[in-house]
Structures are given as structure tokens and as C-alpha cells.
C-alpha positions as CSV (number, residue, x, y, z in Angstrom):
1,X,5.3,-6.2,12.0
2,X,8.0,-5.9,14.6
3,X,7.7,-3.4,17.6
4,X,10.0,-2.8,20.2
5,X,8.5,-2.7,24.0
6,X,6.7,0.1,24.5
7,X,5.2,2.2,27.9
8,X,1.7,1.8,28.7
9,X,2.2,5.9,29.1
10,X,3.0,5.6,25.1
11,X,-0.1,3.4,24.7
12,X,-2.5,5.6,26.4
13,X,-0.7,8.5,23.9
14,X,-1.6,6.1,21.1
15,X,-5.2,5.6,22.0
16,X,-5.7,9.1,22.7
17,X,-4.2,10.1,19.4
18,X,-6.2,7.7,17.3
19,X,-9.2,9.3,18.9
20,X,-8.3,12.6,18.3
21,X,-7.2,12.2,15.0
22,X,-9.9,10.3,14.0
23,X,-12.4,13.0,15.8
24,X,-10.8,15.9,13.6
25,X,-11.2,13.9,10.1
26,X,-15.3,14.0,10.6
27,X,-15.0,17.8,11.3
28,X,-16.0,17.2,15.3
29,X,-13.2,19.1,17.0
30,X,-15.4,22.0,16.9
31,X,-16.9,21.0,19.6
32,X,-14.5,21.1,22.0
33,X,-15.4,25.3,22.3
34,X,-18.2,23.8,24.2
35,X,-16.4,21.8,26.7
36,X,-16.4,18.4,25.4
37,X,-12.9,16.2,25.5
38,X,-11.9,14.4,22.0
39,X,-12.9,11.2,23.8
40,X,-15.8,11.8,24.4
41,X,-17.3,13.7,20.6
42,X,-15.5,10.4,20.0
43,X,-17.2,7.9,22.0
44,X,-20.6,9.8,21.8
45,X,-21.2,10.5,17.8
46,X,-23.1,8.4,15.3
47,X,-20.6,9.1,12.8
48,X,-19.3,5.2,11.0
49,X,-15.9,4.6,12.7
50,X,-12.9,2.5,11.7
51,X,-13.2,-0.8,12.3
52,X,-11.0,-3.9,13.2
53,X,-11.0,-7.0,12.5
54,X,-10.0,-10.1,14.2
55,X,-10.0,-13.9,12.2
56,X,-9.9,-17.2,14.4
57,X,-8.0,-19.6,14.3
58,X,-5.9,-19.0,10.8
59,X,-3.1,-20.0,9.7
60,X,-2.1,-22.3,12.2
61,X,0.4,-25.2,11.4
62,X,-1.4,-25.1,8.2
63,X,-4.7,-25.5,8.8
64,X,-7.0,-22.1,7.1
65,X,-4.0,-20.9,5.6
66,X,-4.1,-17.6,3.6
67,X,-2.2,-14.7,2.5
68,X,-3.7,-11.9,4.7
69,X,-1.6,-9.4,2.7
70,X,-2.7,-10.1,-0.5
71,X,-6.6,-9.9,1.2
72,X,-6.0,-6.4,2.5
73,X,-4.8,-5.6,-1.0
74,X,-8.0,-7.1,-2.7
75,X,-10.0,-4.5,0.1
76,X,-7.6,-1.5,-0.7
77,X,-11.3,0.1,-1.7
78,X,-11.6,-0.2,2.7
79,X,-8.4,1.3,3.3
80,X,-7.5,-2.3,5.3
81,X,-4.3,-2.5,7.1
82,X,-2.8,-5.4,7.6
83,X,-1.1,-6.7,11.4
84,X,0.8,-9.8,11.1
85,X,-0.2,-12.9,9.9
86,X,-2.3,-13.9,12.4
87,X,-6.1,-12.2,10.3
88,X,-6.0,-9.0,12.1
89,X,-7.0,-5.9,10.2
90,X,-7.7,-2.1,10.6
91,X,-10.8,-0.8,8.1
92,X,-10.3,3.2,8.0
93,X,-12.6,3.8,5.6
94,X,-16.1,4.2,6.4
95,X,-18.4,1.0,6.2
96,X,-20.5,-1.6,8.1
97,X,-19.6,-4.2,10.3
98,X,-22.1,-6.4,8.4
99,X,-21.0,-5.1,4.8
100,X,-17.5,-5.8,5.4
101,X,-18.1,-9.5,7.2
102,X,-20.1,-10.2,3.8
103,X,-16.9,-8.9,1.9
104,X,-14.3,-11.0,3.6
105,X,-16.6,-14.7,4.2
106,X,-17.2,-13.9,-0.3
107,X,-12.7,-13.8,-0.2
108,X,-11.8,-17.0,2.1
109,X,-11.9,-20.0,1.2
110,X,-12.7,-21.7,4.5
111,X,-15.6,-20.5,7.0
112,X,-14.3,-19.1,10.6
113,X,-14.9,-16.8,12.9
114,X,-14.9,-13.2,12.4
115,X,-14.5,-10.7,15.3
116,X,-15.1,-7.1,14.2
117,X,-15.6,-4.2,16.7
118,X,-14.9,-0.4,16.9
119,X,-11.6,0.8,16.9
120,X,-12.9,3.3,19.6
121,X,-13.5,0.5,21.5
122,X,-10.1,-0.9,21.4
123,X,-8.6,2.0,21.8
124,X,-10.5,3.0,24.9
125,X,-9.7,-0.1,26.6
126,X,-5.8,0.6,26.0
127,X,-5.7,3.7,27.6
128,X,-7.6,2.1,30.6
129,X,-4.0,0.9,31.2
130,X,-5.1,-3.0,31.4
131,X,-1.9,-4.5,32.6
132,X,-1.4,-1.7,35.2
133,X,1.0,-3.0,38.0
134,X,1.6,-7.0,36.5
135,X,4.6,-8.7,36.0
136,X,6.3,-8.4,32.5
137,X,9.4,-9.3,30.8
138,X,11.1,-11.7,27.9
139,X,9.2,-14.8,29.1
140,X,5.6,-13.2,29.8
141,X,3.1,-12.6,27.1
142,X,0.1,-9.8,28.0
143,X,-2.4,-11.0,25.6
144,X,-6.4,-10.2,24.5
145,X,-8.9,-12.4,24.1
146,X,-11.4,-11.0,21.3
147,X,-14.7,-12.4,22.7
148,X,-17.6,-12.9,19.6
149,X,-19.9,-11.0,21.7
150,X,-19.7,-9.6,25.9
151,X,-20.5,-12.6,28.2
152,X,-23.7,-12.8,30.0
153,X,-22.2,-13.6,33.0
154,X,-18.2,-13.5,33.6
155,X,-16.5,-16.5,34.9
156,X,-14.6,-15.7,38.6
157,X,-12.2,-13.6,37.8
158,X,-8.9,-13.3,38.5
159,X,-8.4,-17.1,37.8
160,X,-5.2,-19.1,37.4
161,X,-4.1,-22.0,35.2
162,X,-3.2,-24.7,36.4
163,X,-5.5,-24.6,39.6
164,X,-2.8,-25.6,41.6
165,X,0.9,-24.3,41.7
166,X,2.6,-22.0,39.8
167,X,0.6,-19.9,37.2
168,X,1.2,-20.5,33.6
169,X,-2.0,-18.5,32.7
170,X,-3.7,-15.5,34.6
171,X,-7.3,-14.1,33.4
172,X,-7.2,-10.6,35.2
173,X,-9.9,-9.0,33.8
174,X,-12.4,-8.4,31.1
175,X,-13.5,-4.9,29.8
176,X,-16.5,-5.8,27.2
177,X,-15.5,-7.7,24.8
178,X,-11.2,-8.0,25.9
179,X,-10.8,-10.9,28.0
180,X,-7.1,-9.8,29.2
181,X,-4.3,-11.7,31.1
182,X,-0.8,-12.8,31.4
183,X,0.9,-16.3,30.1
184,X,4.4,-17.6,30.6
185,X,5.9,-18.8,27.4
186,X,5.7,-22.5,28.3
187,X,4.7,-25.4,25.9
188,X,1.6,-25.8,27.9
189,X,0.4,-22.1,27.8
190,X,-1.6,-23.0,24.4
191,X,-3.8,-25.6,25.9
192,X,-4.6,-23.6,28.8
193,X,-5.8,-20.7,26.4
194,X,-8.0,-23.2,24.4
195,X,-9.7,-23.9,27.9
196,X,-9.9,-20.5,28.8
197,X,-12.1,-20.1,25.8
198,X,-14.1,-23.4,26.8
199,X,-14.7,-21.7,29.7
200,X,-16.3,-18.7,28.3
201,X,-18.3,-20.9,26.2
202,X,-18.4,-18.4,22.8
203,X,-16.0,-18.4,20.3
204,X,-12.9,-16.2,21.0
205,X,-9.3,-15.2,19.8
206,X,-6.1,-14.4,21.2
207,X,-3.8,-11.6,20.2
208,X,-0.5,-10.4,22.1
209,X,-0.2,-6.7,23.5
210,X,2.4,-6.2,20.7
211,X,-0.5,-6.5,18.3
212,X,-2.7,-4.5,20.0
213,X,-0.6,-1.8,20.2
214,X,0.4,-2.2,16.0
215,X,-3.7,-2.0,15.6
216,X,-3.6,1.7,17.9
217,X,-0.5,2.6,15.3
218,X,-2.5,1.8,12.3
219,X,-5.4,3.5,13.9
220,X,-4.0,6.9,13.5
């Protein structure tokens, strides 16, 4: 999916949307008569939410390869959306996160790793407005790490790669499970995201903000 830059003010309107929209499907809007903001009937009810979907580590120069649109097709019963080609997917229909793990590991034919969290969540920490204030342009990529689970205990942060010199890689920040920072688009930014991840110690993947901001699109 291709996507032209967008503002983070569009973002935020994104996220915000997604919630509301996704309030007013369960019949929860009525709430608001007592005071209570979309976000938070949003954030607060029990209600199953959509879901996406993050697989590590696929179709890289070859290795786990798979067709993730013909996948999202062979889930159509989940209303899956498919981003890219990289395993990312949006679940709007209602189910859980351990139902539809067991749905996709029964589908590929190679084991990985399978991030799945709330698409509140994601869409809470876009409107925090992440990348408030940092450099961007043509040769910077913002980008997300998808952690497996939150860390324990967060490495010092913000961090550089290399330790000396010019920055290839910033960390900036980490908001639950999004590990978030900056990279130059330099031959070398790939090894410095695989130790990024060593650092962490628990399995992780990377998406761009361009992705992100497809999943808050397909959230609505």
C-alpha cells in the first residue's frame, strides 16, 4: 500500500477516528450523555476489540516466504486486512488473541513470531504524537518496534547507534509495547536494528510509520 506523507495532526485524526468509530459499532456512544470522551468508553470497556497483527521476520530475501494476501483471504471469516508484505494484519471482526494465533501458526508453513495487540492500543500511542519535534525527511525512516511483550526494565533511553559519531539509529522512546525511533537510510541501519533488538533481549519487529499509519486507515 502506498501512502503519501502525512501530518501527525492527520494521524492523531486517524486514531481518534478509529476509536470513535469503533466505539459507535458496540452501541457505546450513549455514553457520552454522561460525560465520558470516545476514548475513554474506548479504552475502558470489556467489549472484544480489533486486533492487529504483526509476523517476524517474513519474507525476507526469501527466507519464510508467503503470500500474505492470499492468507487474509483464507481469514475473510475475521474480516483481516492486509498492509504490505511485510505479515501485518488488521482483524475487525471480533475474536481472541489466542484463537486467532492458533488460526494463523494451523496456515504457515514455517514457525515465527507472532505479535498481536489491540488496535486501541496502537491507536492510542499514535495520537500521543511519538515523533513530536524529530528530524524527518526522504532519507529518515520513523519506525516501531513491536516488542512480544513490555520489558521489565527499559534499556537507557534515548540511545544512539553507532556509540560514537553520527547517528544512524536513535531509540527515543518506548510506550508499552512500541519501541519507537528514527534511522537514516544507510546500508548499515539494518544491523544496528537487529542489535537493538539484542538489546531488548525478547523477540521484536520493525514496522515504518507509513505502516502504522495504513493499520490506523484500516482501523476505521
Amino acid at each position: 500500500m502506498s501512502l503519501g506523507p502525512l501530518s501527525q495532526r492527520k494521524i492523531q485524526q486517524l486514531a481518534v477516528r478509529s476509536i470513535e468509530e469503533q466505539v459507535s459499532r458496540r452501541r457505546l456512544r450513549s455514553y457520552g450523555s454522561f460525560g465520558f470522551s470516545a476514548e475513554w468508553i474506548y479504552a475502558t470497556s470489556y467489549t472484544c476489540m480489533a486486533l492487529v497483527v504483526f509476523l517476524r521476520a517474513v519474507n525476507v530475501g526469501g527466507h519464510n516466504a508467503f503470500r500474505p494476501s492470499v492468507l487474509a483471504k483464507e481469514l475473510r471469516e475475521y474480516d483481516v486486512v492486509n498492509i504490505g508484505a511485510a505479515g501485518t494484519f488488521v482483524v475487525r471482526r471480533a475474536v481472541s488473541q489466542e484463537k486467532f494465533r492458533r488460526e494463523l501458526l494451523n496456515r504457515l508453513a514455517f514457525p515465527t513470531h507472532i505479535m498481536i495487540c489491540e488496535g486501541r492500543a496502537l491507536a492510542g500511542f499514535a495520537a500521543e504524537d511519538p515523533f513530536a519535534g524529530e528530524p524527518s525527511g526522504p532519507e529518515i525512516v520513523r519506525f516501531v518496534n513491536v516488542l512480544s511483550k513490555p520489558l521489565r526494565k527499559l534499556p537507557p533511553i534515548p540511545m544512539k547507534f553507532p556509540d560514537e559519531g553520527e547517528w544512524v539509529l536513535r531509540i527515543m522512546g518506548c510506550r508499552g509495547r512500541f519501541l519507537f525511533g528514527l534511522y537514516k537510510r544507510q546500508m548499515n541501519a539494518i544491523g544496528f536494528l537487529s542489535r537493538v533488538e539484542k538489546l531488548v533481549g525478547i523477540p521484536a519487529t520493525t514496522r515504518n510509520w507509513n505502516t502504522i499509519t495504513a493499520i490506523l486507515k484500516a482501523l476505521q
